[in-house]
Each structure stands twice: as C-alpha cells, then as structure tokens.
Backbone as XML, in Angstrom:
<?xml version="1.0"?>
<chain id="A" units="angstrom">
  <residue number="1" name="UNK">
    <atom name="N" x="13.262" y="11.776" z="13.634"/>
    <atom name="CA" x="13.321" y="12.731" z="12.555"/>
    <atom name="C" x="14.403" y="13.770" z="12.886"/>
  </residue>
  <residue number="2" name="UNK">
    <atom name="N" x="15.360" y="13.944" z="11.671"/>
    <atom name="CA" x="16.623" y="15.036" z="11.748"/>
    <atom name="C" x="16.285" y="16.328" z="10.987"/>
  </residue>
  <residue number="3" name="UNK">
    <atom name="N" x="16.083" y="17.493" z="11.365"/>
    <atom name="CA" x="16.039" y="18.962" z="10.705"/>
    <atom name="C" x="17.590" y="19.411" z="11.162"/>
  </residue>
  <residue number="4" name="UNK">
    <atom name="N" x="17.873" y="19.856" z="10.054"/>
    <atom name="CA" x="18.960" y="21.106" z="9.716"/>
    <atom name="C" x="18.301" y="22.258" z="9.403"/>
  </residue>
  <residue number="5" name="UNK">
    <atom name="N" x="19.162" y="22.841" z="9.732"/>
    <atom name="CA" x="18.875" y="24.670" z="9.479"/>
    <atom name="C" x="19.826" y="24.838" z="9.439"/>
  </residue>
  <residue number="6" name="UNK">
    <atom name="N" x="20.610" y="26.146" z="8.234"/>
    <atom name="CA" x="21.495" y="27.138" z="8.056"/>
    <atom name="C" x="21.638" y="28.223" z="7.972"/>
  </residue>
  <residue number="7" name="UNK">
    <atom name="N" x="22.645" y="29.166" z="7.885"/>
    <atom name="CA" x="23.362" y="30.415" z="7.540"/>
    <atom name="C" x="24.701" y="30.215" z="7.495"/>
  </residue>
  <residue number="8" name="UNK">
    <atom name="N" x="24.609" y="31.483" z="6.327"/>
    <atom name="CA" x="25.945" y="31.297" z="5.653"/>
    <atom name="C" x="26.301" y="30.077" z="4.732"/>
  </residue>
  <residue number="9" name="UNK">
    <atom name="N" x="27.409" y="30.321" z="4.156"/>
    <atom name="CA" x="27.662" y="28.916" z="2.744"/>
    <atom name="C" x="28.985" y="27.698" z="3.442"/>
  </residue>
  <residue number="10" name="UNK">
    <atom name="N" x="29.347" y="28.449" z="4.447"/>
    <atom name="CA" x="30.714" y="27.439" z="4.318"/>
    <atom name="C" x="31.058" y="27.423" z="6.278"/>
  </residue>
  <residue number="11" name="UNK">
    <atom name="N" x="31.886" y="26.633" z="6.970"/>
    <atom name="CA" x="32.272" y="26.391" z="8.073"/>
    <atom name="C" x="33.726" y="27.641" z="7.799"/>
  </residue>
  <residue number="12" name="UNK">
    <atom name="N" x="33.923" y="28.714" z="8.949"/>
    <atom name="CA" x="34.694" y="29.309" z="8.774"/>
    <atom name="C" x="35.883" y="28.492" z="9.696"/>
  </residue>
  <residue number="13" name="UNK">
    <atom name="N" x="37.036" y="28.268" z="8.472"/>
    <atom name="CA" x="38.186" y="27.558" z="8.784"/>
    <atom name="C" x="39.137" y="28.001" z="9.377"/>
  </residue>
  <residue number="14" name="UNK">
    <atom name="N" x="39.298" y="27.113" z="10.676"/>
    <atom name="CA" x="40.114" y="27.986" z="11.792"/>
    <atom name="C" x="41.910" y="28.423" z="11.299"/>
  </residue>
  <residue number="15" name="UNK">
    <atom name="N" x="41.665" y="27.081" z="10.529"/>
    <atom name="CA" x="43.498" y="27.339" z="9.796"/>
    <atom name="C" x="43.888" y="28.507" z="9.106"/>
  </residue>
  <residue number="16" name="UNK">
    <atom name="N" x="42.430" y="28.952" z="8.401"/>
    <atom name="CA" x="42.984" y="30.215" z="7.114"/>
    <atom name="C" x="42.581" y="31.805" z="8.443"/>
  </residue>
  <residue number="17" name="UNK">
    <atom name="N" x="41.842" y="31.347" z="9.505"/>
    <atom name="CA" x="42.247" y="32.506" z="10.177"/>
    <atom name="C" x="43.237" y="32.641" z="11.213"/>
  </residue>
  <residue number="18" name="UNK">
    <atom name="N" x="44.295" y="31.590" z="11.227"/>
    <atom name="CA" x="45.500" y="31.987" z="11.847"/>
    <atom name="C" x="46.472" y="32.387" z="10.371"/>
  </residue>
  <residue number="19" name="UNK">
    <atom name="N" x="46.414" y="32.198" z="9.887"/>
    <atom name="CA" x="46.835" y="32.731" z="8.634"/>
    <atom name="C" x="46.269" y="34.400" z="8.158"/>
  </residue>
  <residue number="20" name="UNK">
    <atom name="N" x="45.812" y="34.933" z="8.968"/>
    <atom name="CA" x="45.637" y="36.255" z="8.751"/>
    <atom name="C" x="46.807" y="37.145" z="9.668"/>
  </residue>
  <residue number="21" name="UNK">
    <atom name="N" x="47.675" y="38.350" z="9.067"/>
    <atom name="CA" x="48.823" y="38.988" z="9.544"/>
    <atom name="C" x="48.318" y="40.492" z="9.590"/>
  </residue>
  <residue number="22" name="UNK">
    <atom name="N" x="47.578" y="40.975" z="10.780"/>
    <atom name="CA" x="47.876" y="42.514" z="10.880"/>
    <atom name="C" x="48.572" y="43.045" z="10.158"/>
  </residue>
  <residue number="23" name="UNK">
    <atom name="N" x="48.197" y="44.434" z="9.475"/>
    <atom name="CA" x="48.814" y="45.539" z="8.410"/>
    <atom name="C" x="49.532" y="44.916" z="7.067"/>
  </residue>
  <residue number="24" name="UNK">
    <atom name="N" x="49.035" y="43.168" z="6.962"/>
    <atom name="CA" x="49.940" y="42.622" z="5.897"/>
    <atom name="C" x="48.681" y="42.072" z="5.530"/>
  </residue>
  <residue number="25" name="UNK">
    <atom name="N" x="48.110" y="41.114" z="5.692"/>
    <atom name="CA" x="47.183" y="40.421" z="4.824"/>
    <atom name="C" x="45.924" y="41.855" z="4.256"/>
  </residue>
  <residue number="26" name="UNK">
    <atom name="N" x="45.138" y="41.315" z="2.845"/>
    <atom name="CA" x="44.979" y="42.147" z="1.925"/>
    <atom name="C" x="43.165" y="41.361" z="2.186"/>
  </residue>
  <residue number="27" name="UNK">
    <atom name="N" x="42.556" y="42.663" z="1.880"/>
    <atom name="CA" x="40.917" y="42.457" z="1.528"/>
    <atom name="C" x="40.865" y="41.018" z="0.221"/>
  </residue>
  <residue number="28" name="UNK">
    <atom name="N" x="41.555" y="41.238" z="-0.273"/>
    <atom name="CA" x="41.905" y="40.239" z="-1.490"/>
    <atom name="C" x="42.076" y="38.983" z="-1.025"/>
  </residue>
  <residue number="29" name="UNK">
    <atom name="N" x="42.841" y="38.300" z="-0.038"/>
    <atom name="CA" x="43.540" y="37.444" z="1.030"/>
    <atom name="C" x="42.105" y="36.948" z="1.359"/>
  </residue>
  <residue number="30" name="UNK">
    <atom name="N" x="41.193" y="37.926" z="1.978"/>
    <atom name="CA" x="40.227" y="37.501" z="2.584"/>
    <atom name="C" x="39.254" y="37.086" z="2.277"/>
  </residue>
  <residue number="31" name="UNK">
    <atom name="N" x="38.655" y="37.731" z="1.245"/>
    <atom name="CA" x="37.655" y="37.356" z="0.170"/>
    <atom name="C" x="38.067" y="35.894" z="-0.344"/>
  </residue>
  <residue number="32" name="UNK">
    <atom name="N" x="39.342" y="36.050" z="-0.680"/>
    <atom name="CA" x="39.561" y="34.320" z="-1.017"/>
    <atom name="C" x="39.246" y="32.842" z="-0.276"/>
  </residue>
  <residue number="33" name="UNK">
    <atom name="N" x="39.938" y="33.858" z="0.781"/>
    <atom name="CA" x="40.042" y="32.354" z="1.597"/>
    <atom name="C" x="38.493" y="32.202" z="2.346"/>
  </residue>
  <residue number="34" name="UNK">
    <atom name="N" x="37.694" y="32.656" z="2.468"/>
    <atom name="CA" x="36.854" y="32.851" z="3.435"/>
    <atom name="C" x="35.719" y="33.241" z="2.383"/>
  </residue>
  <residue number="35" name="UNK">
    <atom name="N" x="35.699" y="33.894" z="1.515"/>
    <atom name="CA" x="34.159" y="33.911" z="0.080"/>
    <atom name="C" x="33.640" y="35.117" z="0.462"/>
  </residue>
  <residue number="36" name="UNK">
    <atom name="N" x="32.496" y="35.375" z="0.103"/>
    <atom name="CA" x="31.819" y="37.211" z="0.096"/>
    <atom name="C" x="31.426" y="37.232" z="1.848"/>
  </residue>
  <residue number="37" name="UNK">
    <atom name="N" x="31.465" y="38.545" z="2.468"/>
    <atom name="CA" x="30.947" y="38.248" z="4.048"/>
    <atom name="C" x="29.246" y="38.468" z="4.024"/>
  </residue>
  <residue number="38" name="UNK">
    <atom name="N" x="29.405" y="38.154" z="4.965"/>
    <atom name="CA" x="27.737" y="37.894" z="5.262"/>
    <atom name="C" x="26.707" y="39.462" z="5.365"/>
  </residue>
  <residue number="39" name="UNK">
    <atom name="N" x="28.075" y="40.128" z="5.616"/>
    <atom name="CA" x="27.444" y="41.520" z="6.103"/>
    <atom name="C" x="28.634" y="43.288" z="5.337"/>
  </residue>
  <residue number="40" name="UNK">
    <atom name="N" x="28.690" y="43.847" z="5.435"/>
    <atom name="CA" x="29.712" y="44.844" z="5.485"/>
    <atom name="C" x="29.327" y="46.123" z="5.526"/>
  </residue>
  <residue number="41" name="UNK">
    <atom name="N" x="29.917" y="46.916" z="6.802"/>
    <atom name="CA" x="29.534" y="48.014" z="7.350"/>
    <atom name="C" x="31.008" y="49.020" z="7.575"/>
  </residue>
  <residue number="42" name="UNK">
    <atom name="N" x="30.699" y="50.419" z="7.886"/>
    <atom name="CA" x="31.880" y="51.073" z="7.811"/>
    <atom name="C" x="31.617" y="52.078" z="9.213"/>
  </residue>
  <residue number="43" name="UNK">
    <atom name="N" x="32.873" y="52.225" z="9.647"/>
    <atom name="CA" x="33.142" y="52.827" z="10.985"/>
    <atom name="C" x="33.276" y="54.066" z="10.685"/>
  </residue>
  <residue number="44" name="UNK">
    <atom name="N" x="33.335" y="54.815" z="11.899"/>
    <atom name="CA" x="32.975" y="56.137" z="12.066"/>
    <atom name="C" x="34.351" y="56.727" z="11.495"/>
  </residue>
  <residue number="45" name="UNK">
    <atom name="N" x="35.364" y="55.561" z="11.525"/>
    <atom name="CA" x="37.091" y="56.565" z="10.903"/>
    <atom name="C" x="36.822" y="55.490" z="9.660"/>
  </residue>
  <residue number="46" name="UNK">
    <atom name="N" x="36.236" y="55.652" z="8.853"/>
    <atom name="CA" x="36.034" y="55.374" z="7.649"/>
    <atom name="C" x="36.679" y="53.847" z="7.159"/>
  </residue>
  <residue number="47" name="UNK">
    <atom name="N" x="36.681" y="52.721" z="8.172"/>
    <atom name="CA" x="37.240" y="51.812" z="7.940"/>
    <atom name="C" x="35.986" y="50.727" z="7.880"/>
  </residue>
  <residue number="48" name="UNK">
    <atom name="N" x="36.844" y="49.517" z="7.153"/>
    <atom name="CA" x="35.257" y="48.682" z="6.812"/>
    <atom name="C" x="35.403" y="47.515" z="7.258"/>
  </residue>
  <residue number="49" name="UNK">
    <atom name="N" x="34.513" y="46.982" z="7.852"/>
    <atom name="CA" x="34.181" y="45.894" z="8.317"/>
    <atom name="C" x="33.462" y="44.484" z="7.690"/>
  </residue>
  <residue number="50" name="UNK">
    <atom name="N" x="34.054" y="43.601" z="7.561"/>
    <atom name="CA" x="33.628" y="42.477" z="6.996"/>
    <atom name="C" x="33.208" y="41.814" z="8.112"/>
  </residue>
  <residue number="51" name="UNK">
    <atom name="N" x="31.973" y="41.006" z="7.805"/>
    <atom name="CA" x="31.660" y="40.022" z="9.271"/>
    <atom name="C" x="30.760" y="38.549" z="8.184"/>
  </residue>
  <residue number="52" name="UNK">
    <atom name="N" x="31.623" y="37.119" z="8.625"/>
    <atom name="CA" x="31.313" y="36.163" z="8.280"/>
    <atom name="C" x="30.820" y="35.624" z="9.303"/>
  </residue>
  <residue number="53" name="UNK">
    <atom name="N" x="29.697" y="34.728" z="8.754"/>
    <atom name="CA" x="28.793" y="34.457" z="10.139"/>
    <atom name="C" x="28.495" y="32.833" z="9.474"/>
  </residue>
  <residue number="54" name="UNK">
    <atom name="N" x="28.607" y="31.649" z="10.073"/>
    <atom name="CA" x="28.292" y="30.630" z="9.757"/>
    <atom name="C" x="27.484" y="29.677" z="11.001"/>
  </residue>
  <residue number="55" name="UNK">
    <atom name="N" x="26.382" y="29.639" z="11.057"/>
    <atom name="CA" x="25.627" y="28.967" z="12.189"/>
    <atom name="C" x="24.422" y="27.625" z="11.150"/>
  </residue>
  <residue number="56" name="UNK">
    <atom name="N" x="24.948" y="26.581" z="12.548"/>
    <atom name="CA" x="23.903" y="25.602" z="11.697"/>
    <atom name="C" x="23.640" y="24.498" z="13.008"/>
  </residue>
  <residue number="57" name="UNK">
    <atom name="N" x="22.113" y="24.012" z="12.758"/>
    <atom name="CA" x="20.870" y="24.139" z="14.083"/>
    <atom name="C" x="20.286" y="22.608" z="13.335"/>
  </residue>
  <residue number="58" name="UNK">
    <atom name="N" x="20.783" y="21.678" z="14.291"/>
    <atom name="CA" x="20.175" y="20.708" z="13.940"/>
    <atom name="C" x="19.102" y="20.172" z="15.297"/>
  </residue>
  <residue number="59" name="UNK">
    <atom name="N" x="18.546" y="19.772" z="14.884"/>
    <atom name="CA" x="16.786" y="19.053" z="15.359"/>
    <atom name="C" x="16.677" y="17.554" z="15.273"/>
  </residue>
  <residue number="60" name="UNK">
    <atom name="N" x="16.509" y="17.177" z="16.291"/>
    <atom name="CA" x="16.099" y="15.603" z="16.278"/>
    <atom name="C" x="15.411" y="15.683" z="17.568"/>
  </residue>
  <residue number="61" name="UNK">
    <atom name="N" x="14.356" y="14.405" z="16.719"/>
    <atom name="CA" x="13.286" y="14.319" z="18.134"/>
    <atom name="C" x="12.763" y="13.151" z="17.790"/>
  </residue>
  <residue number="62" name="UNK">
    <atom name="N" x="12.574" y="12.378" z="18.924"/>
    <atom name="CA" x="12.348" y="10.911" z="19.174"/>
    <atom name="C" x="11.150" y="10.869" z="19.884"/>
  </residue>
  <residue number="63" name="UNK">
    <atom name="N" x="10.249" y="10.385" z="19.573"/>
    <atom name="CA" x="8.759" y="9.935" z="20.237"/>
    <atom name="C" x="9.367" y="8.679" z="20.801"/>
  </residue>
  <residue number="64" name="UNK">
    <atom name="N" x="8.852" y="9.141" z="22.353"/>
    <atom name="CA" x="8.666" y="7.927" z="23.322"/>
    <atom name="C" x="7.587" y="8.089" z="23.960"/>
  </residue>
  <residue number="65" name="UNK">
    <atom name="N" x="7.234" y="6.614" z="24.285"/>
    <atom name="CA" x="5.265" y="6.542" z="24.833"/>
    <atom name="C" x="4.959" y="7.964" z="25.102"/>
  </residue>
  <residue number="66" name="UNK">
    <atom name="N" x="4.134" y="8.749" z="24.917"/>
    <atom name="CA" x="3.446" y="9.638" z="25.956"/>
    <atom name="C" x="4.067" y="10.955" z="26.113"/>
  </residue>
  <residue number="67" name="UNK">
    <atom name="N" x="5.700" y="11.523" z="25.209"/>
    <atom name="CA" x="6.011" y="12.920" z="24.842"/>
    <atom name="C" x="6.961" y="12.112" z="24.079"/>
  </residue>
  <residue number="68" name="UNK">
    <atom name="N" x="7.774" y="14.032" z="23.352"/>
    <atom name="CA" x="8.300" y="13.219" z="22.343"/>
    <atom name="C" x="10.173" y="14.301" z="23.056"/>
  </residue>
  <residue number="69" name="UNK">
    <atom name="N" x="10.546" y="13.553" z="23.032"/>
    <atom name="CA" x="12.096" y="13.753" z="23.282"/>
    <atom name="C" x="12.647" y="14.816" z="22.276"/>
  </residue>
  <residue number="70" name="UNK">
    <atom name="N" x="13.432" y="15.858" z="22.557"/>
    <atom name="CA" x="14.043" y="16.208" z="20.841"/>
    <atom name="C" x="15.342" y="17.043" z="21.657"/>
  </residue>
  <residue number="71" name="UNK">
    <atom name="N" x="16.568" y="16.732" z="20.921"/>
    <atom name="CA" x="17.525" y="17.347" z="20.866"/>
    <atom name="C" x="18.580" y="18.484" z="20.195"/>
  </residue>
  <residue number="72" name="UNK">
    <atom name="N" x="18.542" y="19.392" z="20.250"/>
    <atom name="CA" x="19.083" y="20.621" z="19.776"/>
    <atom name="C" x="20.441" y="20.567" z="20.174"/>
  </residue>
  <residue number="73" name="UNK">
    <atom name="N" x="21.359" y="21.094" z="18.760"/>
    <atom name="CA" x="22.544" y="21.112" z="18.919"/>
    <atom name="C" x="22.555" y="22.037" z="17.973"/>
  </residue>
  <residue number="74" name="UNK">
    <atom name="N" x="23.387" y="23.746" z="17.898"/>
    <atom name="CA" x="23.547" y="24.439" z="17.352"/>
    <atom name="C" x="25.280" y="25.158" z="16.962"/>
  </residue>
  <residue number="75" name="UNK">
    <atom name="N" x="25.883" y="25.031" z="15.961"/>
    <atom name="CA" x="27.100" y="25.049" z="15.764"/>
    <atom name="C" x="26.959" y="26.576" z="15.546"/>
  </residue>
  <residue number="76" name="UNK">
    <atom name="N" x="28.096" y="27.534" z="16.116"/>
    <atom name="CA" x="28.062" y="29.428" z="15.207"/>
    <atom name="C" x="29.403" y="29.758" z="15.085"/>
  </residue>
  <residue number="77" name="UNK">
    <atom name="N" x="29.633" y="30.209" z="14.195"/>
    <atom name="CA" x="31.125" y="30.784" z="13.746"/>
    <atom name="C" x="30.906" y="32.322" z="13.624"/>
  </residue>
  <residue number="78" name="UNK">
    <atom name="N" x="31.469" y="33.247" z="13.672"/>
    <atom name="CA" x="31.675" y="34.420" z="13.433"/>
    <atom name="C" x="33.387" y="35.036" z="13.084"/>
  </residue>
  <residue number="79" name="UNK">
    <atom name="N" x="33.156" y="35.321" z="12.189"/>
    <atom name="CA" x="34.419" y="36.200" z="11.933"/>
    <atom name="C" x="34.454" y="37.612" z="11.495"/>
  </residue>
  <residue number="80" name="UNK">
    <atom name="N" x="34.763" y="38.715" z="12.269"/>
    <atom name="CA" x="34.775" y="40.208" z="12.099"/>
    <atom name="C" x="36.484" y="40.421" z="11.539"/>
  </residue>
  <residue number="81" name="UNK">
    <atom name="N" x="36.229" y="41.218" z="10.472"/>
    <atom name="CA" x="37.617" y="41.517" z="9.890"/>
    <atom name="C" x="37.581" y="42.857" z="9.457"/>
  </residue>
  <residue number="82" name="UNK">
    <atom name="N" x="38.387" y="43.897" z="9.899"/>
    <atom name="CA" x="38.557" y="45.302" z="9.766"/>
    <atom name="C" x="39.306" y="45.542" z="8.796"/>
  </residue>
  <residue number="83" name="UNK">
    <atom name="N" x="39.426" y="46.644" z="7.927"/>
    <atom name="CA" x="40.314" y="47.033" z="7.067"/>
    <atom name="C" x="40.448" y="48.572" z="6.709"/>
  </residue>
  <residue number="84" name="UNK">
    <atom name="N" x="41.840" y="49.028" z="6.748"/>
    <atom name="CA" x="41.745" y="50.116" z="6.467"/>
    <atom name="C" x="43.020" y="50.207" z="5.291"/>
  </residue>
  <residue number="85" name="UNK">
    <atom name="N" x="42.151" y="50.902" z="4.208"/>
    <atom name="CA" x="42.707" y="51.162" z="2.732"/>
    <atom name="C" x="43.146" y="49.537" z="2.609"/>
  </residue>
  <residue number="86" name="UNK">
    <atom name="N" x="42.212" y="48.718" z="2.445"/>
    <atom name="CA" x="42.275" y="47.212" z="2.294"/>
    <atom name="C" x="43.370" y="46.163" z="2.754"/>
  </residue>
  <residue number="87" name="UNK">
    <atom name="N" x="43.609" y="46.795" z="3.471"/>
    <atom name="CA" x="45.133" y="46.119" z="4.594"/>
    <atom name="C" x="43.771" y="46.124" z="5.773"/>
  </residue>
  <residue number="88" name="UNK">
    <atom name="N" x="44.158" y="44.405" z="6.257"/>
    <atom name="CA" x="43.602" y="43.839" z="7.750"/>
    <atom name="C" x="44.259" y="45.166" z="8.869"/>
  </residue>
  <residue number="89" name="UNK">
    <atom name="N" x="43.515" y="45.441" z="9.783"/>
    <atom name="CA" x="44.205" y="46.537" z="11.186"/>
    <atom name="C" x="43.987" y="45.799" z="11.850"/>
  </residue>
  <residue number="90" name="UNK">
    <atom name="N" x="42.634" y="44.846" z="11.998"/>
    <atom name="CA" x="41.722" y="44.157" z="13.455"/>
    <atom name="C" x="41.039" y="42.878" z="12.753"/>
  </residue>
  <residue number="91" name="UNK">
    <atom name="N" x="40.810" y="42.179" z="14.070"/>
    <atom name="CA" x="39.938" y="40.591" z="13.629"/>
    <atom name="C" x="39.355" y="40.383" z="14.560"/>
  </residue>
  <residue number="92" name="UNK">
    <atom name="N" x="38.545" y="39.764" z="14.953"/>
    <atom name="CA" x="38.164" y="38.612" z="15.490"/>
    <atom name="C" x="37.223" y="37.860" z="15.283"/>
  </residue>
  <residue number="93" name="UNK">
    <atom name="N" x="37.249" y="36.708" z="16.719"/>
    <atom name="CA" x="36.964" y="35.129" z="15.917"/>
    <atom name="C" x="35.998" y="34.958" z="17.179"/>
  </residue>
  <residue number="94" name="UNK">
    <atom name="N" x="34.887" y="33.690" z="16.984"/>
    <atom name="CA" x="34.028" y="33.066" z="17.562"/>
    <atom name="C" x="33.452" y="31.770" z="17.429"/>
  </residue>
  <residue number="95" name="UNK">
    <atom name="N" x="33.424" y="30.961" z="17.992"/>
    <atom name="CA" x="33.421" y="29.426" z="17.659"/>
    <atom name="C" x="32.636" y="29.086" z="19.191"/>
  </residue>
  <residue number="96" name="UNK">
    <atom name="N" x="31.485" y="28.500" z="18.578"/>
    <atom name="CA" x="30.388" y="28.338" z="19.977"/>
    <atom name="C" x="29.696" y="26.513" z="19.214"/>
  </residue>
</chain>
C-alpha cells in the first residue's frame, strides 16, 4: 500500500529560480512564475517576505510474515523571496 501526503500546489522549479535577478526581477515576475506563496510576512525595515514551501511524503509498506516493512521518502522545497518596494533585494532556496 502507497500513501501520499502534500503541501503546497506545485514542485518549485529550479530553472525559474535561477532566473530571478537582484534589484531587477519584480513581485509580478514572481507571483507568475512560482503562483501565490504559501506564507507572507514583513520585516522590521518594512520589507516583505514571500516564502513558497512545497513538501510531499510518500508511504509504502509491505507486510512480510510477522511485521510489516514500510518506507518513507519525503521530498521539501522552500523558497524565501524578499522585496523591497516590489523589486527582489534577497532569496533563497532549499531542496531536501
């Protein structure tokens, strides 16, 4: 038997975040390529933070005589994206 579990809607794509340019790419840019973030919070110098989070947890487990075997494999993406007056300043990335 296979269980999935999710968060988030989409695999964050490593291509469209090398495609992000300090003080040039636009809140607009980002929202596109990447969809609404998972979260958004604002810093103490009034700048805002987008954070996309994509994790997904699959389950399999095999009965053999007498216990039952099961294997966990969990995929997580994170992407933190800063903006100030909707121009990117900061990023980063996570892939586990």
């Amino acid at each position: 038997m296979t269980v999935s579990i999710g968060i988030g809607g989409k695999e964050i794509n490593p291509q469209l975040i090398s495609k992000i340019e300090l003080n040039k790419t636009t809140k607009a840019d980002i929202l596109q390529w990447f969809g609404n973030p998972h979260s958004i919070s604002t810093t103490v110098a009034s700048q805002e933070i987008y954070k996309f989070v994509f994790m997904q947890t699959q389950s399999k487990m095999m009965p053999i005589p007498l216990f039952t075997k099961m294997e966990v494999n969990t995929k997580y993406q994170e992407l933190n994206v800063i903006f100030k007056s909707n121009i990117v300043v900061d990023y980063s990335s996570t892939r586990r």
